[in-house]
N, C-alpha and C positions, 0 to 999 in steps of 0.2 A: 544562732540565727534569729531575725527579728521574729517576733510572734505577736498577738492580739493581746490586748490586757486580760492578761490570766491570776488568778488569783494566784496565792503563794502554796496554795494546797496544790498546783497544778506541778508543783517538782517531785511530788511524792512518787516513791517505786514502789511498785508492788512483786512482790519475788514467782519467781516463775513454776516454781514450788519443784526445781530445777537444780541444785546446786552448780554444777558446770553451765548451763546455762548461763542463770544470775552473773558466774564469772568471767564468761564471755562478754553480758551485757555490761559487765561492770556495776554493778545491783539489781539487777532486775529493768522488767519494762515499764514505764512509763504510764500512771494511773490514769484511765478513763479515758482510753484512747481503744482503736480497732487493730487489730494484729493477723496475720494470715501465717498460719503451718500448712507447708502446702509437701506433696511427694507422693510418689505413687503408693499402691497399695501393699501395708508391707513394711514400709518404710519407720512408723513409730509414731505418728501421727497420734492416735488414739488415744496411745500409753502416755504421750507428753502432755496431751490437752487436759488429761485424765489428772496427772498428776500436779495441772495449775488449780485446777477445783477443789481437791481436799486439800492444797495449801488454804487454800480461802476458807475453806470449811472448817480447818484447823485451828483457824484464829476466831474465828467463830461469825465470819460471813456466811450469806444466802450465795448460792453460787447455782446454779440451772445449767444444765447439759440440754441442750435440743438437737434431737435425733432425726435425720430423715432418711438414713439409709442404714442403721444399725436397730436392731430392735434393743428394751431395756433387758429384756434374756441373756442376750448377745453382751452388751456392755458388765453386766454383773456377773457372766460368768468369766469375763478376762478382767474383773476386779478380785477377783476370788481366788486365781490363780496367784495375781499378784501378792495375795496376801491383803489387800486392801477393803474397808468397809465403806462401801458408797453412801450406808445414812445418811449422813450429812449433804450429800448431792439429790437436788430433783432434778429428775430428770422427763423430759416434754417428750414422749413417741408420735411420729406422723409417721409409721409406717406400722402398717396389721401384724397381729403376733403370727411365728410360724404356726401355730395351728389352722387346720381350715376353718371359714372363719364362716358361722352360721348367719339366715338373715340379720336376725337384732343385730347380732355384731357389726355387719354392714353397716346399720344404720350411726354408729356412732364413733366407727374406728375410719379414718380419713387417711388416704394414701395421696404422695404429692404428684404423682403421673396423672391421679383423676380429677384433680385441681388446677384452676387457672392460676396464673403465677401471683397475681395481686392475693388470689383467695386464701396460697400458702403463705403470703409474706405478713396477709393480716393474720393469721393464728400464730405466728412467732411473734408479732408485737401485741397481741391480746398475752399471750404466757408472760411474757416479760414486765408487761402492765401488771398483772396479779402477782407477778412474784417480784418483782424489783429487787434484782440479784444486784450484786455487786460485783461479781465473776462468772461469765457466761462463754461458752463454748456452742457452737453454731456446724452442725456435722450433719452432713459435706454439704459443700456451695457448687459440686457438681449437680446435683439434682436440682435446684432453680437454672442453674446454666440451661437445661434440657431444658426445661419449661418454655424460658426466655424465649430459644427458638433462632435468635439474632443477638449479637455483642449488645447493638445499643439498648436494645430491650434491657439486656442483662444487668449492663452496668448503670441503667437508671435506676433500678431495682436495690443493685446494692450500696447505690448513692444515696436512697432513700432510708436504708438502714443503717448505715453511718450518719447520718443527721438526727434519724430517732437517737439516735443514743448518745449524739452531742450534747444533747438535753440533759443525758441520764448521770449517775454518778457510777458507770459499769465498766471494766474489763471487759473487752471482747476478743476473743478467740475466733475466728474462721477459718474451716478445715477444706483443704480442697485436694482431691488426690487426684489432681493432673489427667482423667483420661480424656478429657477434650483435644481433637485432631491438633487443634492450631494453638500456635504457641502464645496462649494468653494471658497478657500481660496485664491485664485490666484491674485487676484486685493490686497490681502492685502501686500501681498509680493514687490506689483509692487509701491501701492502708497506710499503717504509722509504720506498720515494721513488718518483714518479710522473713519468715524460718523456712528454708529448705531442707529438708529429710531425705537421704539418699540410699537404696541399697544397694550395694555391687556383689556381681559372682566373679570370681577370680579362678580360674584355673583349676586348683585344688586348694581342698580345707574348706571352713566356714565360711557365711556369707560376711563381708565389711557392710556396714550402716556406717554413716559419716550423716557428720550438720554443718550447713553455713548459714550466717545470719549474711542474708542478702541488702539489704536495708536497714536501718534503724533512725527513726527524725531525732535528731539534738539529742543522741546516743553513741559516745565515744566506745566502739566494742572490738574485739579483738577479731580482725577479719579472717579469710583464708577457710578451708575445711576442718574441723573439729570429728574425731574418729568417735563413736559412738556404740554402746552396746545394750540390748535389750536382756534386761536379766531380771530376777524374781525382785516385784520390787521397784519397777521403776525402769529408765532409761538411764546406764549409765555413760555422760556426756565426758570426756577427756578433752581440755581446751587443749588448743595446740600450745606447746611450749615456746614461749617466747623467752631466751636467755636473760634480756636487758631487764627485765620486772624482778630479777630476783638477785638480788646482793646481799653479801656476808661478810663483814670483816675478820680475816684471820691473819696468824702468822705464817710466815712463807716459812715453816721452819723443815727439816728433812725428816723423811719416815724411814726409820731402819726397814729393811727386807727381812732381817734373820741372819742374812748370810754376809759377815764382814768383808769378805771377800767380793760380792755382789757391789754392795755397798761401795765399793775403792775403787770398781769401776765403773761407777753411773758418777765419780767425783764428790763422793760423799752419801748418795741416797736420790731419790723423789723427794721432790719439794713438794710440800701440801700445794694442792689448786692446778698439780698440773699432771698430763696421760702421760700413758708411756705403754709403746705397741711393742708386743712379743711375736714376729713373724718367724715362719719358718715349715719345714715340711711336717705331714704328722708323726705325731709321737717321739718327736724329737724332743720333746721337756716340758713345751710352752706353761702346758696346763700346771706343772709340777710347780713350773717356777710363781704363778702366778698365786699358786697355793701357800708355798713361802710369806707371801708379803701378809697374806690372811691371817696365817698361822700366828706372826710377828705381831699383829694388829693385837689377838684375840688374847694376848699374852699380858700385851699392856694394857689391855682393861677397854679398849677400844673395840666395837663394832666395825663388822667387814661383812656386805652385802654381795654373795655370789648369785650371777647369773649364768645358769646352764642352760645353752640349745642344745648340746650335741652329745650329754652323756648322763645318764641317771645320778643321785646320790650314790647310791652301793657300789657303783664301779668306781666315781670319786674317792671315796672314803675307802675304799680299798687300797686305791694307788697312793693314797695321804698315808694309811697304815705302815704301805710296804715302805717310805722315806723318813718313818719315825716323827710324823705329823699330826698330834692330837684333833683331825679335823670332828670326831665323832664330836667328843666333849664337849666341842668349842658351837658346834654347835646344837648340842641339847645347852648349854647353859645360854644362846642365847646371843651371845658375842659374835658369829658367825651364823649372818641370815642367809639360809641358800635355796634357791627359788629354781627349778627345774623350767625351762619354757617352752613350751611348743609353738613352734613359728608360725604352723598352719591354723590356728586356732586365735592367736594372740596379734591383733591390728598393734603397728607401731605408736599410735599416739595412746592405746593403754600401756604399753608396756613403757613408755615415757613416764606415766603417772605414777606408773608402779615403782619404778625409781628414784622420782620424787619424795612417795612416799617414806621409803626405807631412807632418804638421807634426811630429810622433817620431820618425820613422827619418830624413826629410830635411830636418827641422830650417825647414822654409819658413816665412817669416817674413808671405809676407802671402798671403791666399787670394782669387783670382777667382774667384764662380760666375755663369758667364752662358749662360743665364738662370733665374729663378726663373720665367718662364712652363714652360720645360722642366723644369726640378724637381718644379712642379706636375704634370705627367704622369704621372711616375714612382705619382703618390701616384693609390691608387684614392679617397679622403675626403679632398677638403680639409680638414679639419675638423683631420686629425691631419698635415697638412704643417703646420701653425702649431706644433704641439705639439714635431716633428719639427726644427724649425727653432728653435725659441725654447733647446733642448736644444745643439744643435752652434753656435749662435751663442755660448751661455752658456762653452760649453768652449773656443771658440776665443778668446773674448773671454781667459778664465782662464789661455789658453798664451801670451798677450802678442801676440797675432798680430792685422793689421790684415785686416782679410775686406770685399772689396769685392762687391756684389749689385746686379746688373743685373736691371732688372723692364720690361718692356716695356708701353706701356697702350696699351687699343684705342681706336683712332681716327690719325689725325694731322694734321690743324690744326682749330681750332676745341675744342669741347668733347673731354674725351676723358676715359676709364673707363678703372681698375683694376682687372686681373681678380683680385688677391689686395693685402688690405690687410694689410702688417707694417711697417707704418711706426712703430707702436707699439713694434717691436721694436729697431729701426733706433735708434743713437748718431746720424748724423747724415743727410740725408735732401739730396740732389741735383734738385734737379727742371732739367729741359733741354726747352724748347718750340720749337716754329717759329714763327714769326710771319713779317705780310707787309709789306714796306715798298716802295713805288714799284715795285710789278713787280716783285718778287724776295724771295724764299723765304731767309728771315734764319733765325738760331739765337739763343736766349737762355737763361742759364744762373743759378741763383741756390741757394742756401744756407736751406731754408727751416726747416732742424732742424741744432741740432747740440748735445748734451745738454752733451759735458765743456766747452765755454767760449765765450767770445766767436765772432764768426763775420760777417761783413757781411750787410746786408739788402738789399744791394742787389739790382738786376738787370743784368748785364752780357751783350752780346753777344759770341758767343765763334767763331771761324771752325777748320775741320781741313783742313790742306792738306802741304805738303810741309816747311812750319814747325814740323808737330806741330800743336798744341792752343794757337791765339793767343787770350786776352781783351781783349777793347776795354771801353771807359768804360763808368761806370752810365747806364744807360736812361732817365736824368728827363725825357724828355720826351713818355715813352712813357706810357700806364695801359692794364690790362688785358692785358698781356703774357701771364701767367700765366693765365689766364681764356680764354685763345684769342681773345680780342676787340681786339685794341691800339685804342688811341685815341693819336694823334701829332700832336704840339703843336709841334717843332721846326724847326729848318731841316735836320737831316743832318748837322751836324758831328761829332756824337759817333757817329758809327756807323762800323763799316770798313769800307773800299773795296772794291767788288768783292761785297756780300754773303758767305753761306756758302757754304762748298764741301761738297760729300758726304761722306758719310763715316758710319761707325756708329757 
């Protein structure tokens, strides 16, 4: 966009002392410009602004905090919590310490409620005059709001503070936690760039905090809400996943399962890059089978990242035990990362990162998540778990990584329903039913989608026992398998001995 003749120093960014942020903005913001974090109270505001000054302070700028609604008590005891050392920050108080405050003290500690508005806005440019910061935070711009009395009041005032500092060579930060009635727009007008700080209560479980960069002048940034969480330490920021940013060249080549038999019915294996959804009622195997491909991975020296919502480690590694499945080993040494999740606690756009993670920093070649019923949880709108999904499938597919998805459907034997349809999404689609033969509670397993090639049609009976995961013959004498209804034409030959055994 055209601009004024700006020097060449005028490209420089300055980081937001933000990591996720910075990534959002694609380097940080823009030097020596005015910025507004605005969101109620609650929201992160403090912690973020907090954490742009000891950036500054880190590289060894002057950086000023001015306070007109937080005392410096107040400020250093949630730097302290964080772990953080403010030294390096001055920090300007216009508001009385909490103790009661004796005459002297009167005479020389200034509150902005007992001030005219000009009287306050000349003591932030006398502080800024004597300290000629480089990085300056302004907390909050509701308390001159009050002053002001009237908008236009208002916004001459903060028109007048963006021109003081047109001059300056400063970073400005302005905090404003929204409790004004009317929805005012006015700082957005004035500033370079706009951050919104969000916090939601949801039904049950924790609070979600989410960010959106509302604004940003001649800043290409990754729009939309960014999921966010306050922890020791800072704001941790989760850009939203965008599939197209991230590419890997691999070979499309196939991942054994384990189970030769498996294998001859998906037409040779999963091809790296692409899902494959294991549906069916519970405890019908899904989990078992999906433990297979782990198991397979951790054998050839290959990293397998599981995600649990819906069962502990010890009752995993139990039922891995009972099918003769080295999952303890596999993963104390390492090669099997397995991550337990709580849906009520864990927002999707971390749990996105966290799975970035394991396939970039530890290079995991195939990803379990089980289950997408608990995934589903996580999400308050199904509507954007699809969205949510069709994204981190798109990216994982592009890292060359095989991503196994267990779906659980309600009912189990007879008719049965899905509580989420992404089979549209799904490379190739596993369906596993019960059925009933002579008094006894069979499994049958078939290949009903598989987009990159060949694949069998059949239906084969498949048993989980201390063998692992055994396939028997196709089912031709069976119809209706899949339907929940069998119709059996045979004598029993082609079926295994002993029925199914349990298993998930």
């Amino acid at each position: 966009m055209p601009q004024q003749q700006d020097s060449p120093l005028d490209d420089k960014r300055v980081s937001t002392g933000n990591p996720g942020l910075d990534d959002i903005l694609g380097g940080g913001l823009d030097a020596d410009r005015m910025y507004l974090y605005e969101g109620r109270p609650g929201a992160g505001k403090t912690t973020l602004a907090l954490q742009f000054l000891l950036e500054g302070a880190r590289r060894g700028e002057r950086v000023l905090y001015i306070t007109l609604s937080e005392t410096e008590r107040e400020l250093k005891l949630v730097a302290r919590r964080h772990g953080w050392d403010l030294g390096g920050v001055e920090i300007a108080e216009l508001v009385p310490p909490e103790t009661t405050l004796d005459q002297s003290q009167e005479i020389t500690l200034l509150h902005p409620a007992e001030l005219e508005l000009g009287e306050t806005t000349r003591l932030i440019l006398e502080r800024v005059s004597a300290t000629n910061p480089s990085r300056m935070v302004v907390d909050s711009l509701s308390e001159l709001r009050l002053l002001a009395q009237n908008s236009l009041r208002y916004r001459r005032q903060v028109l007048a503070l963006k021109q003081f500092f047109a001059n300056r060579n400063c970073t400005v930060v302005l905090l404003d936690d929204m409790t004004s009635q009317l929805n005012d727009l006015q700082l957005h007008s004035i500033s370079h760039g706009v951050v919104l700080l969000e916090q939601l209560s949801i039904d049950y479980g924790a609070e979600r905090r989410r960010l959106r960069v509302v604004k940003m002048r001649g800043i290409e940034f990754r729009g939309g809400y960014h999921d966010i969480r306050i922890v020791k330490g800072g704001i941790d920021v989760y850009p939203r996943l965008v599939a197209s940013e991230h590419r890997t060249k691999f070979s499309g080549d196939f991942t054994p399962s384990g189970n030769a038999e498996l294998d001859q019915l998906l037409g040779g294996g999963l091809e790296r890059g692409t899902n494959a959804l294991l549906i069916g009622a519970a405890g019908v195997g899904k989990s078992s089978m999906a433990l297979t491909y782990a198991i397979a991975a951790a054998r050839r020296g290959e990293r397998c990242a599981i995600f649990a919502f819906d069962e502990g480690r010890g009752t995993i590694e139990a039922r891995a035990e009972a099918l003769g499945l080295e999952l303890g080993s596999a993963i104390e040494s390492g090669l099997v990362l397995f991550q337990q999740i709580d849906p009520a606690e864990l927002s999707p756009g971390e749990f996105a990162s966290i799975v970035r993670r394991r396939v970039e920093a530890d290079q995991a070649r195939i990803v379990v998540i089980d289950s997408l019923n608990g995934y589903l949880n996580a999400m308050p709108d199904g509507r954007f778990l699809i969205l949510q999904m069709h994204e981190l499938l798109t990216y994982l597919a592009q890292q060359g990584v095989v991503t196994i998805l267990v779906l659980a459907q309600h009912g189990m034997v007879g008719p049965v329903e899905t509580p989420l349809d992404i089979s549209y999404l799904s490379d190739a689609v596993l369906m596993l039913r019960y059925f009933e033969h002579a008094g006894m509670v069979r499994r049958a397993l078939s290949v009903v989608k598989k987009r990159s090639g060949f694949h069998e049609h059949t239906i084969r009976e498949f048993q989980l026992g201390s063998r692992g995961l055994v396939l028997g013959e196709p089912l031709v004498d069976f119809s209706g398998v899949l339907a929940g209804v069998p119709t059996y034409t045979g004598n029993g030959e082609r079926l295994l001995p002993g029925g199914g055994r349990a298993g998930q």
